[in-house]
Every structure is written in structure tokens, then in C-alpha cells.
N, CA, C and O atoms as a Tripos MOL2 file, in Angstrom:
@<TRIPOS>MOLECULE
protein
  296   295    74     0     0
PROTEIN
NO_CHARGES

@<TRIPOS>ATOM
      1 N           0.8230   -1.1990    0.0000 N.3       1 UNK1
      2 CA          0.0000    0.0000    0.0000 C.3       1 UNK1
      3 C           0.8610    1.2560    0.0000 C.2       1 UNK1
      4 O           0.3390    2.2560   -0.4910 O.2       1 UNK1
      5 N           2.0180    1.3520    0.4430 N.am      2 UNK2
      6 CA          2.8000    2.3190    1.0710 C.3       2 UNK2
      7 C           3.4910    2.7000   -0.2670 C.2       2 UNK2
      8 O           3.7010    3.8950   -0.4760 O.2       2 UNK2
      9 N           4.0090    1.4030   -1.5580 N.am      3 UNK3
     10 CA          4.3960    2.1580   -2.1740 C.3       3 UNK3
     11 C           3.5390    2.7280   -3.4190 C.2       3 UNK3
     12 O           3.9360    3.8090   -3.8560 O.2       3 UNK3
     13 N           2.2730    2.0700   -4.1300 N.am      4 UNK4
     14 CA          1.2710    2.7650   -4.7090 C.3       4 UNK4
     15 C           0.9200    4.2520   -4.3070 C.2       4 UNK4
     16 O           0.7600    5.0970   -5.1870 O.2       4 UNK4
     17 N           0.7920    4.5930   -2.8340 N.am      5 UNK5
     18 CA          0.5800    5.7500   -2.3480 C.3       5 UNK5
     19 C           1.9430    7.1180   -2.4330 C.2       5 UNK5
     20 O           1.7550    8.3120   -2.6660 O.2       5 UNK5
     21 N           2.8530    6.6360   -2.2420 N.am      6 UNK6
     22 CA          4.1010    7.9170   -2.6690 C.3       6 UNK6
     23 C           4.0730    7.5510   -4.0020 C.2       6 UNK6
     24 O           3.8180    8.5750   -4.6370 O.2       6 UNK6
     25 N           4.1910    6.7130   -4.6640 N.am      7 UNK7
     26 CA          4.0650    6.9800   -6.4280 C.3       7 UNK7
     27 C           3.1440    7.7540   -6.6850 C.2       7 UNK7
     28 O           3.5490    8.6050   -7.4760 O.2       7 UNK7
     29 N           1.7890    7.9370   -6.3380 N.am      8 UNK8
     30 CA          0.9650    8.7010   -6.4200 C.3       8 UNK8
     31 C           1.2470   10.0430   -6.0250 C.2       8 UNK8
     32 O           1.1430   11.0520   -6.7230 O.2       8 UNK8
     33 N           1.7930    9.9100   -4.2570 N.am      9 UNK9
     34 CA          1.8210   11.6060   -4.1800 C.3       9 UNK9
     35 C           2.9730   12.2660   -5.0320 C.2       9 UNK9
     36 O           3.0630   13.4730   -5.2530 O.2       9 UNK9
     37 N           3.8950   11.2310   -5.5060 N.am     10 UNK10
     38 CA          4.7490   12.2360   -6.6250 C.3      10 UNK10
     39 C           4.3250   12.6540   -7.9840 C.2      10 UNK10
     40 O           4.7840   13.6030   -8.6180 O.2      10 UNK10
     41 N           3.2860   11.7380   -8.3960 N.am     11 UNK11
     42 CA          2.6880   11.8370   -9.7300 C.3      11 UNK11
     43 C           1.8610   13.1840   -9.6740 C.2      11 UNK11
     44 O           1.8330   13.9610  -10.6290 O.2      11 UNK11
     45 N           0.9460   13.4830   -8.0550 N.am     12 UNK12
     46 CA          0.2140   14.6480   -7.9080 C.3      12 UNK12
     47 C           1.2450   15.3440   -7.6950 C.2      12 UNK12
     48 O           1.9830   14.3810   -7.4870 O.2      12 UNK12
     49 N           1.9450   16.2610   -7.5680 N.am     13 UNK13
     50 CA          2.9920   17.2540   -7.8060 C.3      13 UNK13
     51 C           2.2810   18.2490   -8.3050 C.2      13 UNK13
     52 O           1.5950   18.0240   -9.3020 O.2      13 UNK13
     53 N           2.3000   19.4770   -7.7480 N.am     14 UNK14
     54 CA          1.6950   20.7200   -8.6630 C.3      14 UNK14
     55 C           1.0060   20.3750   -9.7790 C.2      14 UNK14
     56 O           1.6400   20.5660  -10.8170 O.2      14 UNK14
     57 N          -0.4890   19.7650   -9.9520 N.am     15 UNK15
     58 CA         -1.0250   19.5760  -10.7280 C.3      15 UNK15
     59 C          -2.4050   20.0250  -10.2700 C.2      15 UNK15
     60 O          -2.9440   19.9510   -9.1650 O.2      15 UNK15
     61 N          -2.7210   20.3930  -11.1530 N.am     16 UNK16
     62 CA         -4.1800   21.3350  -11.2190 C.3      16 UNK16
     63 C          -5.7280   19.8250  -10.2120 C.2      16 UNK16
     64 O          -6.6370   19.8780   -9.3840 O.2      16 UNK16
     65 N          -5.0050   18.7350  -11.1380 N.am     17 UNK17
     66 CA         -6.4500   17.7190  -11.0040 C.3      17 UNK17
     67 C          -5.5940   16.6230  -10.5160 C.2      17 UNK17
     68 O          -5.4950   15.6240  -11.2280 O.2      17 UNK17
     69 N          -4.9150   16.6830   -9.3080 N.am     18 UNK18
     70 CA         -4.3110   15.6080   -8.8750 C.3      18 UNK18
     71 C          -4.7350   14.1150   -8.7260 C.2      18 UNK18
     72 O          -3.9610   13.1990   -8.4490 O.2      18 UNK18
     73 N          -6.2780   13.9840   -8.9830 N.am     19 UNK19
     74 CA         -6.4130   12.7480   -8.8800 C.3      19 UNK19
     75 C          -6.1220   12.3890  -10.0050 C.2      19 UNK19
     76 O          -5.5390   11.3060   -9.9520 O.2      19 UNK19
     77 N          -6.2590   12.8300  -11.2050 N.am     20 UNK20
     78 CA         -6.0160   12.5640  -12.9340 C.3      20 UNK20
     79 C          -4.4860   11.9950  -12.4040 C.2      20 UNK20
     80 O          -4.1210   10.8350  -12.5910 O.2      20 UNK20
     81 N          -3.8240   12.8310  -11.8450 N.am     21 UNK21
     82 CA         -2.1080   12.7990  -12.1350 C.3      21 UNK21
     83 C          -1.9240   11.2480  -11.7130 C.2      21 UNK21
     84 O          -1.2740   10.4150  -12.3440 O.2      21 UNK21
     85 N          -2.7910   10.9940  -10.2460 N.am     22 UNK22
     86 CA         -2.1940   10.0770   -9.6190 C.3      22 UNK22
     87 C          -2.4550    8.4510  -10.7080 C.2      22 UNK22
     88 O          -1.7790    7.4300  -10.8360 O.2      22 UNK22
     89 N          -3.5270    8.8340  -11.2040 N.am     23 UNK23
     90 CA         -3.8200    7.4410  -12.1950 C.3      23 UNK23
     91 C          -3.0260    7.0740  -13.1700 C.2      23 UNK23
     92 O          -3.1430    6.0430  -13.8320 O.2      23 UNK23
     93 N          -2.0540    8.0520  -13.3040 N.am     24 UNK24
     94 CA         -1.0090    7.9470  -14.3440 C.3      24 UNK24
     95 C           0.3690    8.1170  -12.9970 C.2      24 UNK24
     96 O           1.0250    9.0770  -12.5920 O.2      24 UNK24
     97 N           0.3350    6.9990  -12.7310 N.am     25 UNK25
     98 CA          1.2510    6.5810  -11.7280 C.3      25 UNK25
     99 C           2.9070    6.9470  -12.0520 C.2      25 UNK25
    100 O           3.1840    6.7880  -13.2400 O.2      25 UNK25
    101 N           3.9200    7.3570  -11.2850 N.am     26 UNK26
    102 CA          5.2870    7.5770  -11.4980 C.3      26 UNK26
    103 C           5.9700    6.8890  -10.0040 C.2      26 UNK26
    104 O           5.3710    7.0050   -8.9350 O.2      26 UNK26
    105 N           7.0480    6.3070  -10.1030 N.am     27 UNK27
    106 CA          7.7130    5.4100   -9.3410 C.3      27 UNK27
    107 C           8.7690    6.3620   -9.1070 C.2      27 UNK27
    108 O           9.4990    6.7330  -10.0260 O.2      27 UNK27
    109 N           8.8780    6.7390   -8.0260 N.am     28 UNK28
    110 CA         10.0100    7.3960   -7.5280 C.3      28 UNK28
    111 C          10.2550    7.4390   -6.5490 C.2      28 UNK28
    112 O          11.3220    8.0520   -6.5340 O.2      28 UNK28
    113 N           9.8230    7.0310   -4.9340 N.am     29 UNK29
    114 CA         10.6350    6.5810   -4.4090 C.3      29 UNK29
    115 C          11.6140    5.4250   -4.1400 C.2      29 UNK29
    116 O          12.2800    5.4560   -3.1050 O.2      29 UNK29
    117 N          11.7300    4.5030   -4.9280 N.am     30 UNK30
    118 CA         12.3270    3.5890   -5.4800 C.3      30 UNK30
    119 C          13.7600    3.9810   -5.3700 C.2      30 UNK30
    120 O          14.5400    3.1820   -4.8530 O.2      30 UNK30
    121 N          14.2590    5.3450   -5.8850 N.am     31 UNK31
    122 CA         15.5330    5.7110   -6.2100 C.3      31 UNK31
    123 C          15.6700    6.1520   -5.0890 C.2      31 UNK31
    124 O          16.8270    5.9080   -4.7470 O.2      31 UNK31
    125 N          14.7820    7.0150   -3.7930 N.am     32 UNK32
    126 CA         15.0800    7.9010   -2.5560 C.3      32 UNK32
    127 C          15.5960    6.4150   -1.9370 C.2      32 UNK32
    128 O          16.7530    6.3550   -1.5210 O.2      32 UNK32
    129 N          14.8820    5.4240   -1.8860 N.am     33 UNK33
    130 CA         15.5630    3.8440   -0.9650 C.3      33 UNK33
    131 C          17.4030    3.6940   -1.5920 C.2      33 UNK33
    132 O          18.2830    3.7250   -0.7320 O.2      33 UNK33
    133 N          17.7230    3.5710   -2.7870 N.am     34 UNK34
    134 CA         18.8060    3.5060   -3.6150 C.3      34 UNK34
    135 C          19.3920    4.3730   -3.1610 C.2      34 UNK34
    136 O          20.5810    4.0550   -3.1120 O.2      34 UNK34
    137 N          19.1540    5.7090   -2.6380 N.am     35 UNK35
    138 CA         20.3680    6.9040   -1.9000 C.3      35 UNK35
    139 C          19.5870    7.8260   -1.5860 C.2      35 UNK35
    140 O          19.0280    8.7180   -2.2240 O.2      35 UNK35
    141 N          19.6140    7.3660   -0.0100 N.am     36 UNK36
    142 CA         19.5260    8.1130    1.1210 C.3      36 UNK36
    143 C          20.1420    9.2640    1.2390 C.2      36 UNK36
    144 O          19.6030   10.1770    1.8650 O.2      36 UNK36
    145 N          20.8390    9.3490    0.9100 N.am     37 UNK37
    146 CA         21.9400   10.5900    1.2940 C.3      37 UNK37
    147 C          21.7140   11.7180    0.4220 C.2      37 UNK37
    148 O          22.0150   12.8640    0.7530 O.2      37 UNK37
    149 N          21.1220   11.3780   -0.8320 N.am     38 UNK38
    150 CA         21.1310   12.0580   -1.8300 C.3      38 UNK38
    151 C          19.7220   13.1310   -2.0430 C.2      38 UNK38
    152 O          18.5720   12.8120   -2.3440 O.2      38 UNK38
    153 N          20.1850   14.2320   -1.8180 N.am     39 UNK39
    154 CA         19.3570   15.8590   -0.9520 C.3      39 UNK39
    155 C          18.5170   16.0210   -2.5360 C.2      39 UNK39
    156 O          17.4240   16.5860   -2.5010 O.2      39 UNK39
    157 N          18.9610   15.6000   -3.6930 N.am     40 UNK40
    158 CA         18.4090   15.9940   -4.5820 C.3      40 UNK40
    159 C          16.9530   15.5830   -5.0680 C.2      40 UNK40
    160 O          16.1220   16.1540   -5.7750 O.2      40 UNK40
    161 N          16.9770   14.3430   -4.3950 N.am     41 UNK41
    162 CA         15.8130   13.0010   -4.4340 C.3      41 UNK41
    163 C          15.0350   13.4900   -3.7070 C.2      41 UNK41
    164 O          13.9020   13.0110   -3.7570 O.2      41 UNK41
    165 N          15.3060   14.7330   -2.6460 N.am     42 UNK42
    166 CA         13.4020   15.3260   -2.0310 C.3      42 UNK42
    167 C          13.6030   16.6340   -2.0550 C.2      42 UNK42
    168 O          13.1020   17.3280   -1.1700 O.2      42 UNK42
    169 N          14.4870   17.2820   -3.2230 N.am     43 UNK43
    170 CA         14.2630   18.3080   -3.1020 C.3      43 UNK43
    171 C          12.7210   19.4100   -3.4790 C.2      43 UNK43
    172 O          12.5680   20.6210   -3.6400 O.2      43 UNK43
    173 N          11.4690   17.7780   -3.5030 N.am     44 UNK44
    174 CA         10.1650   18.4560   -3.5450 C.3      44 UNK44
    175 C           9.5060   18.3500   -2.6220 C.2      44 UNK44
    176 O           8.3370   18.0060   -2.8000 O.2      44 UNK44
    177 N          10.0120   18.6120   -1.2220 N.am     45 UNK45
    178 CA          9.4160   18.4310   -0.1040 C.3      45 UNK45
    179 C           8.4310   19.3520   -0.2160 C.2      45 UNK45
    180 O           7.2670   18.9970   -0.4010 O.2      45 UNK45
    181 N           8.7970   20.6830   -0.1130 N.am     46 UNK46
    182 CA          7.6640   21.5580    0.4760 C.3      46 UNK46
    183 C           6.4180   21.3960   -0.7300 C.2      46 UNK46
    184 O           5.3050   21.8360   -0.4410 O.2      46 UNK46
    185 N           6.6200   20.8050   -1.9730 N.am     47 UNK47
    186 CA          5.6380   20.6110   -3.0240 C.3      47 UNK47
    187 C           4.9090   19.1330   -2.1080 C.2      47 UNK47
    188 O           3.8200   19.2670   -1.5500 O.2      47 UNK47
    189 N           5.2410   18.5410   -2.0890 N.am     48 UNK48
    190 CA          4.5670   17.3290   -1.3250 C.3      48 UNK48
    191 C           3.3230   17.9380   -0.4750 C.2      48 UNK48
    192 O           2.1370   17.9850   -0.7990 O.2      48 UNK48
    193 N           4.1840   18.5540    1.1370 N.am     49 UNK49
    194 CA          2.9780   19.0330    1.8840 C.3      49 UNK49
    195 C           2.2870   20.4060    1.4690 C.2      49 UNK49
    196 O           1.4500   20.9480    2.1910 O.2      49 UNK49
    197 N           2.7730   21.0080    0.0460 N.am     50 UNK50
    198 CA          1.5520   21.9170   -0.5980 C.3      50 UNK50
    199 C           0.4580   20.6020   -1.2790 C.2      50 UNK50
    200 O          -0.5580   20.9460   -1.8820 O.2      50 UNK50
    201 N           0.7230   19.4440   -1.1420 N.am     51 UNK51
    202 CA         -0.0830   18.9840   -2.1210 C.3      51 UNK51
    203 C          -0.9190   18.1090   -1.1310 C.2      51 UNK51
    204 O          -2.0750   17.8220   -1.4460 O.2      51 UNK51
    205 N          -0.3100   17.6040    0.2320 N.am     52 UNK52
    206 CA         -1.1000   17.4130    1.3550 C.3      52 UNK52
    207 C          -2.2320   17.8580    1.2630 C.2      52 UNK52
    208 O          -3.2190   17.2460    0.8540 O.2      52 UNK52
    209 N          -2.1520   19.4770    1.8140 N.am     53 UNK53
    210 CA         -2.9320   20.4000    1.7900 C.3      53 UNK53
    211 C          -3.9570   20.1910    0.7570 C.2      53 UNK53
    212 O          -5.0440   19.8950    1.2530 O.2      53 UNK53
    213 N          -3.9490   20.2440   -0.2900 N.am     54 UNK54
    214 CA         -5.1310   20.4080   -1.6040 C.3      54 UNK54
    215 C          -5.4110   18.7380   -1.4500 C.2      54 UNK54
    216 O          -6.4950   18.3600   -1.8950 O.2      54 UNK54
    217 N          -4.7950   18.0280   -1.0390 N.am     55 UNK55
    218 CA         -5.6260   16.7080   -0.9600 C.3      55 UNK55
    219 C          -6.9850   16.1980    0.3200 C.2      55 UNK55
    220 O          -7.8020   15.2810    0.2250 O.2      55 UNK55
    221 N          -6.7650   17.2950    1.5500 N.am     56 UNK56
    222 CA         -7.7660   17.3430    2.5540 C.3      56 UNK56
    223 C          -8.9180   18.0030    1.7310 C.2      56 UNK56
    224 O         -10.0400   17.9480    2.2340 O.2      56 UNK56
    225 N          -8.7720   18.6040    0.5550 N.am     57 UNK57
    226 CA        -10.2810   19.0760    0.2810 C.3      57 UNK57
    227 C         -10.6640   18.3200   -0.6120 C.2      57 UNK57
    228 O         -11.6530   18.7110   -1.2310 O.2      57 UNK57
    229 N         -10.2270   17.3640   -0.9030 N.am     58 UNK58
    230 CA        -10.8330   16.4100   -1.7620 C.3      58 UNK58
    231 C         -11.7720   15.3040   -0.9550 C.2      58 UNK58
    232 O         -11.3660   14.8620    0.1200 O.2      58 UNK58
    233 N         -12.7650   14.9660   -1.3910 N.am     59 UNK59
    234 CA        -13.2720   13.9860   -0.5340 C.3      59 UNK59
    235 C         -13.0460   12.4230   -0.5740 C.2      59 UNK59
    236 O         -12.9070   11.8120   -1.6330 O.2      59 UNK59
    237 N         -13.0300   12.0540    0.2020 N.am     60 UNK60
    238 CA        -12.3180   10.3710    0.6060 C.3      60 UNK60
    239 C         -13.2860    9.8920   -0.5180 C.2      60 UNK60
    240 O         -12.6010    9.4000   -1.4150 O.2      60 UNK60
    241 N         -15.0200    9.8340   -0.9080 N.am     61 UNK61
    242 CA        -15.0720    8.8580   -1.8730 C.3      61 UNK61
    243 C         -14.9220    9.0730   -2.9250 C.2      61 UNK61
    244 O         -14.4830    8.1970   -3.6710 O.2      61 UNK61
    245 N         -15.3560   10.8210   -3.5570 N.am     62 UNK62
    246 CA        -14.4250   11.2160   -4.8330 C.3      62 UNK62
    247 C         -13.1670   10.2920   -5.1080 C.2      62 UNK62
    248 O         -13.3690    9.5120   -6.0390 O.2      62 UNK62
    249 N         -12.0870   10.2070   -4.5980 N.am     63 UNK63
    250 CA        -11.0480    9.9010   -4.8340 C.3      63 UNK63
    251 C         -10.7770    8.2280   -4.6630 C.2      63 UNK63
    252 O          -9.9190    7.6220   -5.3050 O.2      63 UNK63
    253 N         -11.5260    7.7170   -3.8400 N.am     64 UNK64
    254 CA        -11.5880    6.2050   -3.8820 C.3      64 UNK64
    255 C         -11.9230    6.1190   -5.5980 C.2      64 UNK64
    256 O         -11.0080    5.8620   -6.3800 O.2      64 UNK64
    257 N         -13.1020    6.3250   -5.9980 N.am     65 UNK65
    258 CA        -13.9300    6.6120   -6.7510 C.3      65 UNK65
    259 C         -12.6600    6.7320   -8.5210 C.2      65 UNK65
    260 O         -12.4640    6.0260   -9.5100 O.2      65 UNK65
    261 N         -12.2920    7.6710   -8.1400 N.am     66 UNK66
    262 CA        -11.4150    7.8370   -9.0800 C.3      66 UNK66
    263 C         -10.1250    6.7700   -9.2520 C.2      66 UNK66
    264 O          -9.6490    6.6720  -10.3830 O.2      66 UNK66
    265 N          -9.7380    6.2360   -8.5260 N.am     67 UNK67
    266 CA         -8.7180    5.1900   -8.0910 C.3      67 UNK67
    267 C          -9.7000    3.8800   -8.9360 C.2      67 UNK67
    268 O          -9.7640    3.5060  -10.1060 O.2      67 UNK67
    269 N         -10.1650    3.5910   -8.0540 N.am     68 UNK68
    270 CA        -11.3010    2.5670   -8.7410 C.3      68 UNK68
    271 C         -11.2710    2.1350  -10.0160 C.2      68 UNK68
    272 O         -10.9400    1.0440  -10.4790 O.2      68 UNK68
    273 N         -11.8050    3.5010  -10.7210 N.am     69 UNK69
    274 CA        -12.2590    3.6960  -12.4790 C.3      69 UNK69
    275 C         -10.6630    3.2000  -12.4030 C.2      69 UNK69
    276 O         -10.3440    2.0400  -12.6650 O.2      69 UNK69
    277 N          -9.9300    3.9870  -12.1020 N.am     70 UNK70
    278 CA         -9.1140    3.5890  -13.3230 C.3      70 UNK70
    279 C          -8.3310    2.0460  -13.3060 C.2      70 UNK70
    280 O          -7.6400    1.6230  -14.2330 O.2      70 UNK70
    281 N          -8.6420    1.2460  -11.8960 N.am     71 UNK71
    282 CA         -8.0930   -0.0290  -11.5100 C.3      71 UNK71
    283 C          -8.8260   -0.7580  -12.5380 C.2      71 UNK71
    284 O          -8.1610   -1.4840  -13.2770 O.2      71 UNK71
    285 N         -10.1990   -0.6790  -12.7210 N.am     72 UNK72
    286 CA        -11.3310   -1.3330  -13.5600 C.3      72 UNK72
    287 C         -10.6770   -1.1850  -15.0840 C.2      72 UNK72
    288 O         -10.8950   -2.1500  -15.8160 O.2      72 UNK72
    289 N         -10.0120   -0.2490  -15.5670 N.am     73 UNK73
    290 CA         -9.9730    0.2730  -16.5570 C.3      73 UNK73
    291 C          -8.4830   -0.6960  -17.3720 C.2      73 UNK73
    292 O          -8.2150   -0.9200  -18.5530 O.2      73 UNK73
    293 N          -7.9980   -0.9550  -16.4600 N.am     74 UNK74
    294 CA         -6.3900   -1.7320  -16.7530 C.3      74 UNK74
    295 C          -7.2570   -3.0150  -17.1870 C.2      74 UNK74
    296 O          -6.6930   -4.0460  -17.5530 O.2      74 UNK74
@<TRIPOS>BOND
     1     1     2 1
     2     2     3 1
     3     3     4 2
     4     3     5 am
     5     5     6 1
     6     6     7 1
     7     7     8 2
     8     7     9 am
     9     9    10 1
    10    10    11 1
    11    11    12 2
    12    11    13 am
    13    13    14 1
    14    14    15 1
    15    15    16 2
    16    15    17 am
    17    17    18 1
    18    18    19 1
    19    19    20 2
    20    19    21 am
    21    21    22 1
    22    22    23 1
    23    23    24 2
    24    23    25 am
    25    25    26 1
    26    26    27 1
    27    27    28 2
    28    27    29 am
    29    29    30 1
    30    30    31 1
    31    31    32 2
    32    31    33 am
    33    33    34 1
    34    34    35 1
    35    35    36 2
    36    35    37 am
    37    37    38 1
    38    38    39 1
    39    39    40 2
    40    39    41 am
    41    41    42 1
    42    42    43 1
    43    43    44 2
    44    43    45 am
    45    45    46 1
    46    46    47 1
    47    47    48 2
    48    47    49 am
    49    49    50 1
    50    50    51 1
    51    51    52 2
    52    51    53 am
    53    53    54 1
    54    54    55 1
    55    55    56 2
    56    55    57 am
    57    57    58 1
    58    58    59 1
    59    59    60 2
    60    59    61 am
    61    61    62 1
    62    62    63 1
    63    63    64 2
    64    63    65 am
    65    65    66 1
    66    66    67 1
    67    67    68 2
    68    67    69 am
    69    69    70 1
    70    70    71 1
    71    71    72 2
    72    71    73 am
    73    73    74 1
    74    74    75 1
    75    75    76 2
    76    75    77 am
    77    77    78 1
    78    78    79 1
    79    79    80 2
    80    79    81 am
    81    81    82 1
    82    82    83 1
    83    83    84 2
    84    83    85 am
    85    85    86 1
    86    86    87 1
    87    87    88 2
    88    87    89 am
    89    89    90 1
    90    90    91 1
    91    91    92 2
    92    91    93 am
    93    93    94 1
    94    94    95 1
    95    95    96 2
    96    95    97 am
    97    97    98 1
    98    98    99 1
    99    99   100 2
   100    99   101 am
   101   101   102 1
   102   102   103 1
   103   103   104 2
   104   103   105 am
   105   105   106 1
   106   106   107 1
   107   107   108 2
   108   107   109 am
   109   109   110 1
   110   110   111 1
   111   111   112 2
   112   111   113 am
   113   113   114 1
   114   114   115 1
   115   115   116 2
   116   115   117 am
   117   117   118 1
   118   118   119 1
   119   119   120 2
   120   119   121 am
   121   121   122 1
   122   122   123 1
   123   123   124 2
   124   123   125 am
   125   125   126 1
   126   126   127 1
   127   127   128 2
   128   127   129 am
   129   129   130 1
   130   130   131 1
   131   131   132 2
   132   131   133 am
   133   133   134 1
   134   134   135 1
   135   135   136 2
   136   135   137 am
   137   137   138 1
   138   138   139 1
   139   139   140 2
   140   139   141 am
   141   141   142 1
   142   142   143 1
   143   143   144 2
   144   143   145 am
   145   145   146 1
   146   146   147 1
   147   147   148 2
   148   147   149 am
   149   149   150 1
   150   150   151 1
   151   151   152 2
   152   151   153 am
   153   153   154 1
   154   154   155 1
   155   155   156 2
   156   155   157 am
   157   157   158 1
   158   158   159 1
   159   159   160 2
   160   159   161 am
   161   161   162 1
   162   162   163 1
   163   163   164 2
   164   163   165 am
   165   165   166 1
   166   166   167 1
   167   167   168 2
   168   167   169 am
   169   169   170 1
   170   170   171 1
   171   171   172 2
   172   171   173 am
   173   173   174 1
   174   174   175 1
   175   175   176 2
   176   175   177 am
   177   177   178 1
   178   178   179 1
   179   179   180 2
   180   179   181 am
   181   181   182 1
   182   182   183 1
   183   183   184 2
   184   183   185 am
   185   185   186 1
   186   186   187 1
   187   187   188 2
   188   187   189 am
   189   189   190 1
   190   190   191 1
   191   191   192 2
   192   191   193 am
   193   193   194 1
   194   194   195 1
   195   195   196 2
   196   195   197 am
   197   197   198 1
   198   198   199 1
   199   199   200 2
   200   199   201 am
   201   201   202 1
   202   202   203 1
   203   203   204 2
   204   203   205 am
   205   205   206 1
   206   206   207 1
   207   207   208 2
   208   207   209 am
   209   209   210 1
   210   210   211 1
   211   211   212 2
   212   211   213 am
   213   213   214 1
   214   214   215 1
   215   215   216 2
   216   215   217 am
   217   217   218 1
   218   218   219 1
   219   219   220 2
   220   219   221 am
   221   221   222 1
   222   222   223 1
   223   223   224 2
   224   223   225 am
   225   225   226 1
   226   226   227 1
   227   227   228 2
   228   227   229 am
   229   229   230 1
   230   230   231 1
   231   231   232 2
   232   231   233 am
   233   233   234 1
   234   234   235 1
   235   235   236 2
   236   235   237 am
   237   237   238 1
   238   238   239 1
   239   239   240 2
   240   239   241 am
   241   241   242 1
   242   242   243 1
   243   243   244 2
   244   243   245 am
   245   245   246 1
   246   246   247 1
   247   247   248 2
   248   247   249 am
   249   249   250 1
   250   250   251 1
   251   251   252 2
   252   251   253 am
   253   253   254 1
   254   254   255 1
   255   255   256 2
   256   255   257 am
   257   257   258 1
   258   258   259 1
   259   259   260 2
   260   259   261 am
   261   261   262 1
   262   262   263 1
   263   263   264 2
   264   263   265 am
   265   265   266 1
   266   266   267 1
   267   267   268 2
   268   267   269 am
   269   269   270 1
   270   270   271 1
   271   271   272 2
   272   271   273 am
   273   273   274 1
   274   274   275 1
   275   275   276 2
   276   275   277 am
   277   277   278 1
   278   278   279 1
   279   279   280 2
   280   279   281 am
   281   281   282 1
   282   282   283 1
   283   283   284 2
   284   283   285 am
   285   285   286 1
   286   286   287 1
   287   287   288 2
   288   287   289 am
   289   289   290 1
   290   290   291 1
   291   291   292 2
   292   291   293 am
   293   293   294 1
   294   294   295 1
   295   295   296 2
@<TRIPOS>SUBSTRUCTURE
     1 UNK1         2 RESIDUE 1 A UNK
     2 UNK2         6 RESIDUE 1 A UNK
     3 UNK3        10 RESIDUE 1 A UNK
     4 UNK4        14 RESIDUE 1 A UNK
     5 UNK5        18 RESIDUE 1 A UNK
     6 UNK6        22 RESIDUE 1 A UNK
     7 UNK7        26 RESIDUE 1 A UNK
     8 UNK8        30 RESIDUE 1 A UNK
     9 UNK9        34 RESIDUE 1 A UNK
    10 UNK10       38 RESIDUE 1 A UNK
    11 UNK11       42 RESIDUE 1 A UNK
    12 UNK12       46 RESIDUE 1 A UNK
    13 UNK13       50 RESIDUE 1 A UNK
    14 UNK14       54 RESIDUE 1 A UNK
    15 UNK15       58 RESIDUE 1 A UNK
    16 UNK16       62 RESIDUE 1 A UNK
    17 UNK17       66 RESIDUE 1 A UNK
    18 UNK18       70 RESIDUE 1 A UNK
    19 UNK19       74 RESIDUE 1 A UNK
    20 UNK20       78 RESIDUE 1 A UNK
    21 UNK21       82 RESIDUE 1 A UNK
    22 UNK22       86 RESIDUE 1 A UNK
    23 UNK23       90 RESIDUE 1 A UNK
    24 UNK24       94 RESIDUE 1 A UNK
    25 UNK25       98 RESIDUE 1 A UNK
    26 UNK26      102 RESIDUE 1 A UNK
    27 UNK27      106 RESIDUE 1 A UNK
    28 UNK28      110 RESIDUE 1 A UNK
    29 UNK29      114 RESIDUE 1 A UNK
    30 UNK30      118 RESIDUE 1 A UNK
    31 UNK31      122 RESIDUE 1 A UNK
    32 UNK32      126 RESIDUE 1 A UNK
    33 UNK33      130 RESIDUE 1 A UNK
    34 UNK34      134 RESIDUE 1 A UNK
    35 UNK35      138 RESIDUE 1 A UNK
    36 UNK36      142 RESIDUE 1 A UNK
    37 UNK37      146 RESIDUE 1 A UNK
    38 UNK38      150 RESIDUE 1 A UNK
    39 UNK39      154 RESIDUE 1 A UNK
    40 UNK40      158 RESIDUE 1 A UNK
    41 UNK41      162 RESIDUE 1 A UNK
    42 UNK42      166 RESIDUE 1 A UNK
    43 UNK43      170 RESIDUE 1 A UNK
    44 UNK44      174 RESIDUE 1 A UNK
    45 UNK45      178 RESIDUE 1 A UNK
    46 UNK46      182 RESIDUE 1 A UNK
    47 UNK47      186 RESIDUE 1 A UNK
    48 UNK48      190 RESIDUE 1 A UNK
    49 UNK49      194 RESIDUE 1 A UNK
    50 UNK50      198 RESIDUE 1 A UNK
    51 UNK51      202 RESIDUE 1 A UNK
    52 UNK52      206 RESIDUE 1 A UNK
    53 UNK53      210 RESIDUE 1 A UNK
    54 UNK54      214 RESIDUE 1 A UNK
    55 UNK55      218 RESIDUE 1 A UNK
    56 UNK56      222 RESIDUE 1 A UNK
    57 UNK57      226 RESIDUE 1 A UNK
    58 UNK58      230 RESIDUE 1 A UNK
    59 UNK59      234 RESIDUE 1 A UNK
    60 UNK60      238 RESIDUE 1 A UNK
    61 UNK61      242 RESIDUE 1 A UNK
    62 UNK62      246 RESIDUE 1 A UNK
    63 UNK63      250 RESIDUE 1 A UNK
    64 UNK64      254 RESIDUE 1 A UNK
    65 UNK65      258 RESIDUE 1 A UNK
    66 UNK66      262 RESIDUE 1 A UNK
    67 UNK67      266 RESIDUE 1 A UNK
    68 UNK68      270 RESIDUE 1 A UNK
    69 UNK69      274 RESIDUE 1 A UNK
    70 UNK70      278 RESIDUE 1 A UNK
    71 UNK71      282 RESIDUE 1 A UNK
    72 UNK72      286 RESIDUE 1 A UNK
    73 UNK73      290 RESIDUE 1 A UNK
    74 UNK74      294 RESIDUE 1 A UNK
């Protein structure tokens, strides 16, 4: 579960319709496990918890909802 969910919150990244983004999934913490050390791999922190933020106003079944469609859809 843990890693579907950060692929997602990196896919939502400053995006207008973050649930769209997240269905088009991107794998990236994968490489933050590969090097720890390496400052460049979160240098989108403060984009993350801006995107926290715009994800509390979304509603839990909207977004199940949207997850869903597109699981059905594969």
C-alpha cells in the first residue's frame, strides 16, 4: 500500500487535477531507498505538503472513486 501511495503523491505534484495525475502513476521513491543521502531526491518536499494540503479538500469517496475507475480500466 505504502508504495502505490508515494508513487501517487509524486505523480500529484503541482497539478491542477491531482487525482487525474495520480492514475497515471510515477515510481520514484524507489531511487530515494537507492540513496539516502542524496538531498536531490526530495528536493520536492515543500511541493509534497503543498499537495497534502489540496488533498484534505478532496473527498475520501471522490477519490476512492477515481482510483477505482481507473483499476477497472487496466
Amino acid at each position: 500500500v505504502v508504495e502505490p501511495a508515494i508513487a501517487a503523491a509524486y505523480a500529484m505534484l503541482d497539478e491542477p487535477d491531482p487525482l487525474r495525475a495520480a492514475q497515471a502513476l510515477v515510481v520514484a521513491s524507489h531511487q530515494r531507498r537507492l540513496e539516502p543521502d542524496n538531498d536531490y531526491l526530495s528536493i520536492d518536499e515543500q511541493q509534497s505538503w503543498n499537495l497534502l494540503g489540496r488533498l484534505q479538500e478532496i473527498a475520501y469517496a471522490e477519490a476512492r472513486e477515481a482510483m477505482l475507475d481507473t483499476c477497472r480500466s487496466e
